[in-house]
C-alpha positions in Angstrom: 0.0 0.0 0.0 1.7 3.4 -0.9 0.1 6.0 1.5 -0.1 9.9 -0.5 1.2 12.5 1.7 -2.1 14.8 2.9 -2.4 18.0 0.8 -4.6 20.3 2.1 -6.5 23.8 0.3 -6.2 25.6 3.3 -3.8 28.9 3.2 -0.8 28.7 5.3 0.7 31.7 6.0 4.2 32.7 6.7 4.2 36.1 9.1 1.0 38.0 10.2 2.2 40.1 7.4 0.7 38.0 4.9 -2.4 38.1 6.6 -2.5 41.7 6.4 -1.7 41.6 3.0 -4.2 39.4 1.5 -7.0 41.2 3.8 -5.8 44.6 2.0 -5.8 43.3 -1.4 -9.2 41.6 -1.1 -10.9 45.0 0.0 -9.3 46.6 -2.9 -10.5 43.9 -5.4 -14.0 43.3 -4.0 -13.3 40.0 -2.9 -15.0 39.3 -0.2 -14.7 35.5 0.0 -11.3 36.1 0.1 -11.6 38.4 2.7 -14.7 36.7 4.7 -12.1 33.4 5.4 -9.3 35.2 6.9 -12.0 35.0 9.6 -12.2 32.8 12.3 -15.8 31.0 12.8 -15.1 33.3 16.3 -13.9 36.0 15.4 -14.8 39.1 16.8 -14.9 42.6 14.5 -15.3 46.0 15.9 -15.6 47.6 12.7 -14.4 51.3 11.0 -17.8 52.2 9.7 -20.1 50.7 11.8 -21.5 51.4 15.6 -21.5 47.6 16.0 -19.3 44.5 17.2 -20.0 41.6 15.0 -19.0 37.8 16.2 -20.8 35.7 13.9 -19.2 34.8 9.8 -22.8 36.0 8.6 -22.2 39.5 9.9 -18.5 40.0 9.2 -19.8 38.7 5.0 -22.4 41.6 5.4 -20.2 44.4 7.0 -17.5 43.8 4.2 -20.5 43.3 1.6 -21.7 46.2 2.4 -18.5 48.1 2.6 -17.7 47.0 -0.9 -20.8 48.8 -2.2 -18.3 52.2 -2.3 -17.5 53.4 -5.5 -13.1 53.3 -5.7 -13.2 51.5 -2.5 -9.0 51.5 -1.6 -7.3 50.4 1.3 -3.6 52.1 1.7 -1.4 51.1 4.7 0.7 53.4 6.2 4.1 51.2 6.2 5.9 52.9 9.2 2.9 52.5 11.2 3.2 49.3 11.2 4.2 47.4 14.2 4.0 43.2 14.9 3.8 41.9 18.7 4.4 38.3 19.1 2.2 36.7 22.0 4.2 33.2 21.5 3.6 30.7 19.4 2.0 31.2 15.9 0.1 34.1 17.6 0.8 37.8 17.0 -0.9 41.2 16.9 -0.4 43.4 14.2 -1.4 47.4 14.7 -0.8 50.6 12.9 -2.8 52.7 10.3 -4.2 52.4 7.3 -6.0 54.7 4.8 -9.9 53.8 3.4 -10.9 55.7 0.1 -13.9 55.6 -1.6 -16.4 58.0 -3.2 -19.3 59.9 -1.1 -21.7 62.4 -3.6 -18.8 61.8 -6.4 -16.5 63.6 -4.4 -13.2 60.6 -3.0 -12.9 61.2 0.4 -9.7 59.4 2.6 -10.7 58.1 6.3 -7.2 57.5 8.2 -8.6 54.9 10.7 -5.7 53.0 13.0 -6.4 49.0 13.7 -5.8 45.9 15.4 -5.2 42.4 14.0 -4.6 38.9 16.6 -4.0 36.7 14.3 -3.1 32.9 14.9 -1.0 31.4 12.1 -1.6 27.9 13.1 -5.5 28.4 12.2 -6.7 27.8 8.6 -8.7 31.6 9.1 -6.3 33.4 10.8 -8.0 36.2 12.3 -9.4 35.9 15.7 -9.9 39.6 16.3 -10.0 42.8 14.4 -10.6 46.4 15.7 -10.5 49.4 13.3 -11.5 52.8 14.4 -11.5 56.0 12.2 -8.1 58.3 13.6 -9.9 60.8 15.7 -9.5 64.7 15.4 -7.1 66.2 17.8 -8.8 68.3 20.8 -7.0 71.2 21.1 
């Protein structure tokens, strides 16, 4: 009997970078598949544009459904924001800020929002958590 090594679909990723990555280019290109399984079945999402948390897959598909409804919807990171944290093993946080564009009344508009990414490599949908706020205006 020969035995086949087991070769599996899922996505294995390298750094949390990657995860980052893919997430940004599948908001740019509309894909939300793509983007809907970097989720966790638990994940937890405490979105830009939205006054609600959402835990379940169903409402992290219609959050970024909905989000891709913007005309010239763009996500642009801000590279030297970036910063990684490793909690130990395969787990890490990723934080800094990133840039959404899209169209309001014809007229692009930019919304500098800063974020939050645990990730866990190890997991086929890497992305346990994810908290994105819009950068708030200074006070003084």
């Amino acid at each position: 009997m020969i035995l086949k090594p087991y070769i599996s679909n899922a996505m294995h990723y390298q750094n949390p970078e990657d995860v980052l990555s893919r997430w940004i280019s599948g908001i740019c290109n509309g894909a939300i598949d793509d983007v809907e399984n970097l989720y966790d079945e638990h994940a937890v999402l405490v979105p830009t544009f939205s006054p609600h948390t959402v835990n379940t897959t169903q409402g992290i598909r219609q959050y970024f459904e909905q989000l891709a409804t913007r005309d010239n919807l763009q996500v642009r990171l801000y590279d030297k924001s970036l910063r990684k944290q490793p909690l130990g093993g395969n787990a890490y946080v990723l934080s800094g800020i990133y840039a959404f564009e899209f169209e309001v009344d014809q007229l692009l508009l930019t919304f500098p929002s800063r974020f939050t990414f645990a990730v866990d490599l190890s997991l086929e949908k890497p992305i346990i958590h994810h908290h994105s706020s819009q950068v708030p205006r200074n006070l003084s």
